[in-house]
C-alpha positions as CSV (number, residue, x, y, z in Angstrom):
1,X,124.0,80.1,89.6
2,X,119.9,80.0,89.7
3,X,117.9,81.6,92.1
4,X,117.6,77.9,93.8
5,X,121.0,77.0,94.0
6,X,121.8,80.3,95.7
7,X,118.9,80.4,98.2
8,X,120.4,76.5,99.1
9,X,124.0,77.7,99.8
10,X,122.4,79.6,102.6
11,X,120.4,76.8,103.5
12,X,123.6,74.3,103.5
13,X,125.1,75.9,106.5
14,X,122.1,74.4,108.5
15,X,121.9,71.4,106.7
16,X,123.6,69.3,110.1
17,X,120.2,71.0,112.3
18,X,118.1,70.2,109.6
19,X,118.9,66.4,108.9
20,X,118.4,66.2,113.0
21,X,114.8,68.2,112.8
22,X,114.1,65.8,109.8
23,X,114.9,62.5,111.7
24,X,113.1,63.9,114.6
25,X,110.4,64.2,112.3
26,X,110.7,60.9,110.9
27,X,110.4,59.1,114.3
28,X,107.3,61.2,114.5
29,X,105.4,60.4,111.4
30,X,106.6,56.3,112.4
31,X,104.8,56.5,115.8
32,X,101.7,58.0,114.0
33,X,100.9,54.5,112.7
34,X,100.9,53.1,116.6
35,X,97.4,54.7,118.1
36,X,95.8,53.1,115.3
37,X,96.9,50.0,115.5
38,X,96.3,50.0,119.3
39,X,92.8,51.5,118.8
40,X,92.1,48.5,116.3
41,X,93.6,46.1,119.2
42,X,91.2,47.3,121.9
43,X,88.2,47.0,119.6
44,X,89.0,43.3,118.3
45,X,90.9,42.1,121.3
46,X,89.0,44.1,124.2
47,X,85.7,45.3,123.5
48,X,85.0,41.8,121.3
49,X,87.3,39.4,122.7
50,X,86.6,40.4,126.3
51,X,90.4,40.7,127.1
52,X,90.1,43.5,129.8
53,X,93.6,43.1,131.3
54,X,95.0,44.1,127.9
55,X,93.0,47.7,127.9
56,X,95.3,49.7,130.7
57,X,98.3,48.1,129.0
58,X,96.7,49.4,125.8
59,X,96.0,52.9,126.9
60,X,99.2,53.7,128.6
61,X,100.8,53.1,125.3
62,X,98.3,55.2,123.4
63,X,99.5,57.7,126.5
64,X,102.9,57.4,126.0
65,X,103.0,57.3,122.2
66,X,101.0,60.8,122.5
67,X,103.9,62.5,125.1
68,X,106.5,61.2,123.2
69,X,105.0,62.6,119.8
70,X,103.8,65.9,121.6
71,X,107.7,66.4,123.2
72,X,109.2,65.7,119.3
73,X,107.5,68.0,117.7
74,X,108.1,70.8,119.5
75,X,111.6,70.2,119.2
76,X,111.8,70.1,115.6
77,X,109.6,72.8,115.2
78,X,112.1,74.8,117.5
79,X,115.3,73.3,115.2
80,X,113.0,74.5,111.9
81,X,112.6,77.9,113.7
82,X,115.8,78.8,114.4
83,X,116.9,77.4,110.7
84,X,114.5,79.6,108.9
85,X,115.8,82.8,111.4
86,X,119.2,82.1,110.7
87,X,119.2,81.8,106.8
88,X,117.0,84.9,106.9
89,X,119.5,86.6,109.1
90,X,122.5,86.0,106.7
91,X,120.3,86.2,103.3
92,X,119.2,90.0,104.0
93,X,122.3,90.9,105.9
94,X,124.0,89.5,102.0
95,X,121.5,91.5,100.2
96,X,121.9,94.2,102.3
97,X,125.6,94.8,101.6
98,X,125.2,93.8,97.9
99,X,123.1,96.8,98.4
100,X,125.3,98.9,99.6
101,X,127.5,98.3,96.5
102,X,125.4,99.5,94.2
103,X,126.7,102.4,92.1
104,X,124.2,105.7,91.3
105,X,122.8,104.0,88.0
106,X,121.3,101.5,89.9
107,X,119.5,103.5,92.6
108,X,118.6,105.8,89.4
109,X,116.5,103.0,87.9
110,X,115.0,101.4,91.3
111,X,112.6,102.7,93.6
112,X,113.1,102.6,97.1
113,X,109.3,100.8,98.1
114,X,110.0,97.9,95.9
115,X,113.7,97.5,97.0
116,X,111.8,97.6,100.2
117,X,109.7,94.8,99.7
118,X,112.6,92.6,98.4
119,X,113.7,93.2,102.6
120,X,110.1,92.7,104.2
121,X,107.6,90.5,102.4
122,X,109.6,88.2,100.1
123,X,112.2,87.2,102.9
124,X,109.5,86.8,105.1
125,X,107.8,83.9,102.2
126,X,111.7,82.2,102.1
127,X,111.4,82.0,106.3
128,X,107.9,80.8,105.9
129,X,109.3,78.1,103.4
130,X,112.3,77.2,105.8
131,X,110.4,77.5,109.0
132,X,107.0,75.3,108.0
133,X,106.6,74.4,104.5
134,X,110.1,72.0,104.3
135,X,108.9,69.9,107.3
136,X,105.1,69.9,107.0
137,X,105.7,68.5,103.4
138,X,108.3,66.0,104.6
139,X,106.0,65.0,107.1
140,X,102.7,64.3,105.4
141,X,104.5,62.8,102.6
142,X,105.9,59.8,105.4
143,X,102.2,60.2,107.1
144,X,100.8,59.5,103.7
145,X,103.2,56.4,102.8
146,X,103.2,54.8,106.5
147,X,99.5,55.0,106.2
148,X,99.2,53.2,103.1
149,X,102.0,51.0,104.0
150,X,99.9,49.8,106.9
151,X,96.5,49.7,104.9
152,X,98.1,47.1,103.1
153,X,99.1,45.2,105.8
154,X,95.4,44.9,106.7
155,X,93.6,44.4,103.2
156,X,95.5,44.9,99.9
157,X,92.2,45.3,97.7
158,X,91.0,47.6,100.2
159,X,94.5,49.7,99.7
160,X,94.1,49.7,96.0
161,X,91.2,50.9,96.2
162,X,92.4,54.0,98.2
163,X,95.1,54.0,95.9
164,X,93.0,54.9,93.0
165,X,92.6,58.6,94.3
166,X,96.3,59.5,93.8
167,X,96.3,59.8,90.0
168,X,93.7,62.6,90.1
169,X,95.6,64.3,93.1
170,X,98.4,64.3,91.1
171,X,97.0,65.9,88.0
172,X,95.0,68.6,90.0
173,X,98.5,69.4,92.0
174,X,100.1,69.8,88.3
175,X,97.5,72.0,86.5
176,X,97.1,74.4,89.6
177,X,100.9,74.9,90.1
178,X,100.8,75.8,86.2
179,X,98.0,78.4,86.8
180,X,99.3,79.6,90.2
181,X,103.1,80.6,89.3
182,X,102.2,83.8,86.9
183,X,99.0,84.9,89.3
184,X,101.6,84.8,92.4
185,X,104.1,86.8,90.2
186,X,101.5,89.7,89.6
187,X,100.7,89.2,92.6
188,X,104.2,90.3,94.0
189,X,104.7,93.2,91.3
190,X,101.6,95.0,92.2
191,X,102.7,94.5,96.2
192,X,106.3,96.2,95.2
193,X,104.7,98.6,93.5
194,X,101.8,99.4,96.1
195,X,104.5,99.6,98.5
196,X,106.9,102.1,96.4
197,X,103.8,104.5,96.0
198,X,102.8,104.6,100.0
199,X,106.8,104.7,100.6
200,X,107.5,107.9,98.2
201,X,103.9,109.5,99.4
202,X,104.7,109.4,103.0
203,X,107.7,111.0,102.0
204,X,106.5,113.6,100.0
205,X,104.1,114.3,102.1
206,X,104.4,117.7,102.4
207,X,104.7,118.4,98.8
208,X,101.0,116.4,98.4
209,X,99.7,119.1,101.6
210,X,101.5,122.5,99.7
211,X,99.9,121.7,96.4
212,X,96.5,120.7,98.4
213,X,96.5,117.1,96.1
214,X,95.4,114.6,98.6
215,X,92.3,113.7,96.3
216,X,94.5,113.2,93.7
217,X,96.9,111.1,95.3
218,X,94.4,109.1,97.0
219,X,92.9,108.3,93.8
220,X,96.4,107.2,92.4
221,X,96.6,104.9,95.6
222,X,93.2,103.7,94.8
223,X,94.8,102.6,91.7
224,X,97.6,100.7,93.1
225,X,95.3,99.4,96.0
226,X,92.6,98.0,93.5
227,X,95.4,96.7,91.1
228,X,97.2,94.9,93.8
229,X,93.3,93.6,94.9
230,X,92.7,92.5,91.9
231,X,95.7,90.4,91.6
232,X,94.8,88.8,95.0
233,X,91.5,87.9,93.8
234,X,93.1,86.4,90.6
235,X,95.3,84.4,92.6
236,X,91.8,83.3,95.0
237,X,90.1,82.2,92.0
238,X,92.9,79.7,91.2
239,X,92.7,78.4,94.4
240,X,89.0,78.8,94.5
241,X,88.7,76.2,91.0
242,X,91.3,73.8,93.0
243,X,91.1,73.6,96.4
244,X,87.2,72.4,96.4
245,X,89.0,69.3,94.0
246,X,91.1,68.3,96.9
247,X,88.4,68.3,99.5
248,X,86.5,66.3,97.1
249,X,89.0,63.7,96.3
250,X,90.1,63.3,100.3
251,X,86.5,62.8,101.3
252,X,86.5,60.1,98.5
253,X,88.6,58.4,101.4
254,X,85.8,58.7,103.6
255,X,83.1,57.2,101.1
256,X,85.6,54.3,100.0
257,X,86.1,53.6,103.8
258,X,82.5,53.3,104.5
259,X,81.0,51.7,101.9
260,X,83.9,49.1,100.7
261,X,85.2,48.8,104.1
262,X,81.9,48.1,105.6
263,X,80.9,45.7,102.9
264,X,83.9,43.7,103.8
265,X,83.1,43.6,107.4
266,X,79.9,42.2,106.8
267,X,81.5,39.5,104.4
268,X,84.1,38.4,107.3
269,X,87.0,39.7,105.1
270,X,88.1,42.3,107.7
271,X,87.7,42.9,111.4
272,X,85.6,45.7,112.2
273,X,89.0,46.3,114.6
274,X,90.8,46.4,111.2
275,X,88.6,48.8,109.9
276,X,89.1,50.7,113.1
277,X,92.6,50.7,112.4
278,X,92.1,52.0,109.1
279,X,89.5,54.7,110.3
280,X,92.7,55.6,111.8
281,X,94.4,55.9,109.4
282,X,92.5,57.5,107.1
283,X,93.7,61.4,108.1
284,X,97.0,60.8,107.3
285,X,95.9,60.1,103.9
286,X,93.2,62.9,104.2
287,X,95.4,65.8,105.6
288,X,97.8,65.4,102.8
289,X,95.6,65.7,100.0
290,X,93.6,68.5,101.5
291,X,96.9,70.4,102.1
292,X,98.1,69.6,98.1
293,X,96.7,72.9,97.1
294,X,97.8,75.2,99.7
295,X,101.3,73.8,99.7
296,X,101.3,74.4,96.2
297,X,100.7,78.0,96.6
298,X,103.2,78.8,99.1
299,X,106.2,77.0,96.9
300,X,105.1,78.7,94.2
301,X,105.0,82.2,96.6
302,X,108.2,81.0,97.8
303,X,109.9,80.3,94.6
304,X,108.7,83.8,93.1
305,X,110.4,85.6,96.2
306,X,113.7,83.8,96.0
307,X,113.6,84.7,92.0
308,X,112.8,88.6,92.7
309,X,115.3,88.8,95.2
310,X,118.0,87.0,93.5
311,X,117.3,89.7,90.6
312,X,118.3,92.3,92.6
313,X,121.0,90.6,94.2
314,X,123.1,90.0,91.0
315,X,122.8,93.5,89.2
316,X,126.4,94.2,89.3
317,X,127.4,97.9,89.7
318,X,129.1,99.5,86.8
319,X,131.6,100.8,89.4
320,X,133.9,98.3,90.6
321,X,136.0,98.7,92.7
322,X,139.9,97.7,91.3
323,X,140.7,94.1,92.5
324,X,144.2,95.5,93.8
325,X,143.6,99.1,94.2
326,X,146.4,101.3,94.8
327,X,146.0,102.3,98.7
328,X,146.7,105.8,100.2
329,X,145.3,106.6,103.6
330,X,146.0,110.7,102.9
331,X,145.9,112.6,99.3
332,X,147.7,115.8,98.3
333,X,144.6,116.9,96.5
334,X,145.7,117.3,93.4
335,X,143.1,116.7,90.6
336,X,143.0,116.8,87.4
337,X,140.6,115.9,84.2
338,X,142.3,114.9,80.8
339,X,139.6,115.1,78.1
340,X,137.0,113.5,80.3
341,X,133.5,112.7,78.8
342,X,130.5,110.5,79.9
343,X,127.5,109.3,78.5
344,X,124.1,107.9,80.1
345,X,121.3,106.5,79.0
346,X,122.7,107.4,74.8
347,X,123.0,111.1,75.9
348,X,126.3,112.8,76.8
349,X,126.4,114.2,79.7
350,X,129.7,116.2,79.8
351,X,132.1,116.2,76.9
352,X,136.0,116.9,77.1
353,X,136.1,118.6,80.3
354,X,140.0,119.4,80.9
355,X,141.2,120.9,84.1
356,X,144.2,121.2,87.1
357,X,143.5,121.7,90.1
358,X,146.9,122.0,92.2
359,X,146.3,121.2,96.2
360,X,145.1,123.7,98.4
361,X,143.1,125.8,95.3
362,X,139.5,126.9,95.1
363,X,137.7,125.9,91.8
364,X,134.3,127.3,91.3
365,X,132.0,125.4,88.8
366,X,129.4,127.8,87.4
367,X,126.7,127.2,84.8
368,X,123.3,126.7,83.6
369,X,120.9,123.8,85.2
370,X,121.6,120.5,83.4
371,X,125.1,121.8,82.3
372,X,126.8,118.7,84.1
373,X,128.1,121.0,87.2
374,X,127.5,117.8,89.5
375,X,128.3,115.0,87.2
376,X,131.7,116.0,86.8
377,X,131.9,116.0,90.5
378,X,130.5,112.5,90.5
379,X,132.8,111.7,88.4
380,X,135.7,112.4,90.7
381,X,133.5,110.7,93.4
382,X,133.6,107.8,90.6
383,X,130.1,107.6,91.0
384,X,129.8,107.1,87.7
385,X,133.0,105.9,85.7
386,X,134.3,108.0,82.3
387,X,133.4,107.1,79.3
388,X,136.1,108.3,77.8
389,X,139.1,110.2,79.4
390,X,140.8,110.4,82.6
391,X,139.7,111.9,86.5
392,X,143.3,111.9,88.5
393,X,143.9,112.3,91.8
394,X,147.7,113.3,93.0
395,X,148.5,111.7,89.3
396,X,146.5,108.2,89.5
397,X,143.5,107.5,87.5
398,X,140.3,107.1,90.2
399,X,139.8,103.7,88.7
400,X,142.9,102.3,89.7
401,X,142.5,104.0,93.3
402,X,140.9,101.7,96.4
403,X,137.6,103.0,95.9
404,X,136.7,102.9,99.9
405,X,139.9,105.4,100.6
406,X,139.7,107.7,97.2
407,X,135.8,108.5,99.0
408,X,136.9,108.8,102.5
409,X,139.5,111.7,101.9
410,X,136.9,113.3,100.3
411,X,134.0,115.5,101.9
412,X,130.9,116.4,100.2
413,X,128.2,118.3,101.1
414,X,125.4,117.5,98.2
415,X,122.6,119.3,96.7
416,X,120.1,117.7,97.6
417,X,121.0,117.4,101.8
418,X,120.0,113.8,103.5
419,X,120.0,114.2,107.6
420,X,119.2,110.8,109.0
421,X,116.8,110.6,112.1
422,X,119.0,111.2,114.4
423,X,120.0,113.7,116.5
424,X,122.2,116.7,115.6
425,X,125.2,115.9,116.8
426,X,125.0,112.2,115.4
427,X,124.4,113.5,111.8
428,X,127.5,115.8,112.0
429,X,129.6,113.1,113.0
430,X,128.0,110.6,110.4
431,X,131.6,110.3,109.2
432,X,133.4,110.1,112.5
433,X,131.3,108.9,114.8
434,X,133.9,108.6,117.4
435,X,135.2,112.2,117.0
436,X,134.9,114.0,120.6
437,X,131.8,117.0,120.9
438,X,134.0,120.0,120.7
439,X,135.4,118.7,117.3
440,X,131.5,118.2,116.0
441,X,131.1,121.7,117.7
442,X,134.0,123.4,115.7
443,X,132.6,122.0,112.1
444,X,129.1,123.6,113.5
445,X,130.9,126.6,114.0
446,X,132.9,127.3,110.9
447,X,128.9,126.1,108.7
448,X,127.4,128.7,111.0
449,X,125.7,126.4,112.1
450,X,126.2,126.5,116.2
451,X,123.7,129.4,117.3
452,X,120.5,127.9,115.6
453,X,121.8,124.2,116.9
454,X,121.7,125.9,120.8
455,X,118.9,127.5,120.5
456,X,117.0,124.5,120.1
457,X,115.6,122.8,123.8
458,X,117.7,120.0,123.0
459,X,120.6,121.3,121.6
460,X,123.2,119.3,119.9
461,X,120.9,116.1,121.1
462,X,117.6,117.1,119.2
463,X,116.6,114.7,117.4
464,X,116.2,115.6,113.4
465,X,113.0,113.7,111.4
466,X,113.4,112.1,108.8
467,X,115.5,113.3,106.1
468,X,115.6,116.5,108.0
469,X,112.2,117.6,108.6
470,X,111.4,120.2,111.6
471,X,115.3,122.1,110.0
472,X,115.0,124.9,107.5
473,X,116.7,124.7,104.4
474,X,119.6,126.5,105.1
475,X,120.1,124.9,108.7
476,X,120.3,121.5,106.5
477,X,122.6,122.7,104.3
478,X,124.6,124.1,107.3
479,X,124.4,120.7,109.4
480,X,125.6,119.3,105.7
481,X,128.7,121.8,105.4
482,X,129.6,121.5,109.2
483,X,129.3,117.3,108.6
484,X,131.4,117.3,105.4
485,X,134.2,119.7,106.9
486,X,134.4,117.8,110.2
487,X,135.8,114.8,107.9
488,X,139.0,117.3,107.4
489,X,139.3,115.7,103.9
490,X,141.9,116.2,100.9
491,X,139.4,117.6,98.9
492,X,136.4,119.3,99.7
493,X,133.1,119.5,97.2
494,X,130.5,121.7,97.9
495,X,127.1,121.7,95.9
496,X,125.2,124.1,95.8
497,X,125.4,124.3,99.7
498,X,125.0,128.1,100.2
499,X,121.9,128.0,98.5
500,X,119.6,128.3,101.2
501,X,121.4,130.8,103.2
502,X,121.4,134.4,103.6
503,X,124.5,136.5,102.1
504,X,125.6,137.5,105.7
505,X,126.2,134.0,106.0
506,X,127.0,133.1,103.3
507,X,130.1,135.2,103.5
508,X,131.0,134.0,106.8
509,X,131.0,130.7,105.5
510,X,134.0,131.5,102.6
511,X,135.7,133.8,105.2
512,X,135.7,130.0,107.0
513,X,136.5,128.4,103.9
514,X,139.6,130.2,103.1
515,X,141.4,129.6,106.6
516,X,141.4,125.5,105.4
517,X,142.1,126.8,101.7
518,X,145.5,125.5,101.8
519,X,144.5,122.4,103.7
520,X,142.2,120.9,100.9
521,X,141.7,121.3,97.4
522,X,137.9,123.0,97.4
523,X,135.4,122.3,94.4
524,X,132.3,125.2,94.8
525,X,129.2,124.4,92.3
526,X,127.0,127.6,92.5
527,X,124.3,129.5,90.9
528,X,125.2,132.5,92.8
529,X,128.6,134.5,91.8
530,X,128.9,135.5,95.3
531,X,129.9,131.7,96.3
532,X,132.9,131.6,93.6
533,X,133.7,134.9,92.6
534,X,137.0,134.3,95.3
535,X,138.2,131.0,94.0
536,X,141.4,130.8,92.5
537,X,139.8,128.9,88.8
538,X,136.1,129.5,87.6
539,X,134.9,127.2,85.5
540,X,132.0,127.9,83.3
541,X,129.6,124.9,81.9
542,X,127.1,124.5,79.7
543,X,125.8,121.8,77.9
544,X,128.4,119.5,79.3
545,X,130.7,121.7,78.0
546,X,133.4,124.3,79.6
547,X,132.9,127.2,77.7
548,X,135.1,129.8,79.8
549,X,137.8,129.7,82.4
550,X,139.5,131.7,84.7
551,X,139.4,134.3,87.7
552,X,136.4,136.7,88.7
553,X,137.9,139.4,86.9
554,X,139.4,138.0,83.8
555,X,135.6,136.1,83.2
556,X,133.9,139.5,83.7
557,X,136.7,140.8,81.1
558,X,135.4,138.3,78.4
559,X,132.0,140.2,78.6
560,X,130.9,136.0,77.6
561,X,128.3,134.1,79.4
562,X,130.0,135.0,82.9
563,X,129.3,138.7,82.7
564,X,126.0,138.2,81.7
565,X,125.3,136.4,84.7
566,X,127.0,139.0,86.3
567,X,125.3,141.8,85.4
568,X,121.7,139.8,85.9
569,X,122.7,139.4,89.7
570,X,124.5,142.4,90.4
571,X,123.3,144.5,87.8
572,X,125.3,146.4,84.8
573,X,128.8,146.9,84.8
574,X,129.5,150.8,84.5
575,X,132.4,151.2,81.9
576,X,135.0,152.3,83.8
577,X,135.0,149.5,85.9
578,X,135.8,147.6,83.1
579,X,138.5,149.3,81.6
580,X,139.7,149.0,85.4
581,X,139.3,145.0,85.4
582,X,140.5,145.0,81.6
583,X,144.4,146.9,82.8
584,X,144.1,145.6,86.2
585,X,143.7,148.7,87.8
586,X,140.3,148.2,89.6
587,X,139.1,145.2,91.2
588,X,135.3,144.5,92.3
């Protein structure tokens, strides 16, 4: 399917309204011709004939024919309205959702401003199309041939001569909608990108203020700013070369009028009512070919935004989910990985990662920064699919799983924490937002998280800023906890969560943790030994790889890349506590 076609199966739905807007607009351009003809009646028959009966005959006709016109149009411009509203409706409620199924990769590659543009400015060109561009073409086109039509009616050498202008129109209409396409395509880049930059600085807008780099972000902005000028301009200079061609070549109307249409008044060979008539009709041959140009631009603006949108829409996500995947509203939470790699981007990620975990167990993921500590975890998520191996979950393979229930029976509370602006309470119970308060009050209690939520003047109902801004670190990563725990899942991953947090709370969050132990299967990916050193399997990564396994004290036994981190956060191990962890006759 092209970008056309797809934009026009949005379009069919209305196509009923729109062939009634078009008739309507039909009728219109038809009675156009009448005033003319009436104006060239009063002059031959009235003003030179001395009929005077005929004039408020005449004149109520040219009143009526006016009303009638006036009360059309607004009802086809109301019809067009609502068209161009409704396929806009429906096309970014289509994109939206396509959005929505996107998988990690794609939101990797894409930055937020320009996806945001795709939403804003190039469906608001497709409603301009829909809502003006369709009719006012339509329109002038019937204005242009009725006028003619009726030229001819009154002098055929007279309409030939008119007739003459339409070949140059024709080739000036060409060469600029050659020239115009690529300037309105640069045109749209730069404002995607212009638009990314403002989006991701207002956003990191407190980075730019902690680094004291406002010059040096305003002069990247100048950048975008003068690039996206610039390709404004180019596009005005197109218009600049062409446009003064069509005023030229529809006052060339004018001149023939006047100086052939005179002469042949004064030779007898029209009325000067006929040439009344055709004075008449002279702007609907005028307005047409002074429009040419501009209507060229916004087809070309309109066709660029359909194409950049259409783009977007039909990147398919390398996660799919299963076309008859296996459904289970509630999991055991028994996972495990057989030989499981992946690959991104020619660069493996993780490389044969083999693990159990049996339901209700604690597995700690431990390792160095890049080791793949959250990819494998994505993985499970299917995030991202396996390049090779398996991820099972209570013995099927994710893949074959219904994607929407494998996610929702699990909870995750991710590194890097997203609140939405919204207010406490509504962020905790982001995944069940028609839990009752003292449910979203337990989960706050268990992340530690209730005292610092009551102590603020609004409580549970203050409202967070965007992406959290106003909370401390660890209060987001608490909100995070309390809203991934509230989901009561089958398996619980926690990134990094505990980060942020001080060790007193820290440990009353795993004295919280162990009460559901047997409830869910718990995934901890730390930096900090303190957050796994209790789990029932520690898994060491690095470089993709898992390079030791096993409980606190057997790890610290290996004296291997687990006791080294060990003894960097805790200091050194004094020798007799490891002879006691080595016979099992001392535990730390």
């Amino acid at each position: 399917m092209t970008a056309n076609k797809w934009f026009f199966s949005f379009l069919k739905k209305y196509r009923w309204m729109m062939g009634a807007a078009l008739c309507l607009t039909t009728v219109i351009s038809a009675l156009a011709i009448v005033n003319p003809y009436i104006s060239g009646l009063i002059v031959d028959d009235v003003i030179i004939g001395g009929k005077y009966a005929l004039l408020p005959r005449l004149i109520a006709a040219l009143l009526v024919i006016t009303g009638i016109r006036g009360v059309l149009r607004f009802f086809y411009q109301v019809i067009f309205e609502t068209c161009s509203q409704g396929v806009l409706y429906e096309m970014r409620d289509k994109v939206y959702r396509k959005l929505l199924q996107e998988d990690f990769a794609f939101y990797n590659k894409k930055r937020t401003g320009d996806l945001m543009s795709r939403q804003t400015g190039d469906m608001d060109a497709i409603r301009h199309f829909v809502a003006y561009v369709i009719y006012s073409l339509y329109e002038n086109a019937l204005l242009f041939l009725f006028a003619l039509f009726m030229i001819f009616t009154v002098n055929v050498k007279l309409a030939l001569c008119m007739l003459a202008v339409l070949p140059f129109t024709g080739l000036t209409t060409y060469l600029q909608s050659r020239a115009v396409r690529p300037a309105f395509q640069r045109n749209r880049n730069c404002f995607s990108s212009l638009n990314a930059f403002v989006q991701e600085n207002i956003s990191g807008n407190r980075v730019v203020r902690a680094f004291a780099k406002e010059d040096f972000e305003i002069s990247k902005f100048n950048r975008e700013n003068d690039a996206f000028r610039a390709s404004q301009l180019d596009a005005s200079k197109i218009w600049k070369k062409y446009l003064p061609v069509f005023e030229i070549l529809s006052h060339m109307l004018m001149i023939i009028l006047m100086l052939y249409g005179g002469y042949m008044v004064i030779q007898d060979e029209i009325t000067m009512g006929n040439l009344v008539t055709v004075n008449g009709y002279l702007w609907m041959l005028t307005v047409p070919l002074r429009m040419a140009g501009w209507w060229v631009n916004d087809i070309q603006r309109f066709t660029t935004s359909v194409e950049k949108i259409y783009a977007t829409y039909i990147e398919e996500p390398g996660v799919k989910p299963p076309c008859e995947g296996i459904e289970r509203k509630h999991f055991d939470g028994r996972v495990e990985f057989r030989n499981v790699s992946y690959r991104a981007d020619d660069e493996e990620i993780v490389h044969d990662i083999d693990f159990t975990a049996a339901p209700g167990q604690s597995i700690g993921i431990i390792g160095s920064t890049g080791a793949g500590k959250s990819t494998i975890m994505n993985l499970l998520c299917r995030f991202y699919d396996t390049t090779a191996g398996e991820v099972l979950v209570d013995g099927i393979n994710v893949k074959n799983l219904d994607l929407y229930e494998l996610r929702d029976n699990i909870g995750m509370a991710m590194q890097d924490v997203f609140l939405f602006s919204d207010t406490i309470e509504g962020n905790i119970a982001y995944a069940r937002p028609d839990c009752s308060f003292e449910e979203v009050k337990r989960a706050a209690i268990m992340a530690d998280a209730n005292h610092f939520i009551q102590s603020l003047p609004d409580g549970y109902d203050t409202i967070v800023g965007e992406r959290g801004v106003g909370l401390s670190g660890g209060q987001k990563q608490r909100i995070s906890l309390a809203r991934a725990l509230l989901k009561d899942p089958a398996i619980l991953i926690l990134d990094d969560t505990t980060s942020a947090v001080d060790m007193e709370t820290e440990s009353y969050i795993q004295e919280q943790l162990r009460k559901i132990e047997k409830k869910c299967t718990i995934f901890i990916i730390a930096y900090r030994i303190s957050s796994i050193r209790d789990c029932d399997l520690i898994l060491v990564m690095n470089n993709g790889r898992i390079i030791e396994r096993g409980t606190h004290d057997e790890l610290v036994a290996m004296d291997g890349y687990y006791a080294a981190a060990f003894r960097n956060q805790y200091g050194e191990i004094p020798e007799e506590v490891k002879e006691g962890m080595r016979y099992g006759t001392e535990q730390i």
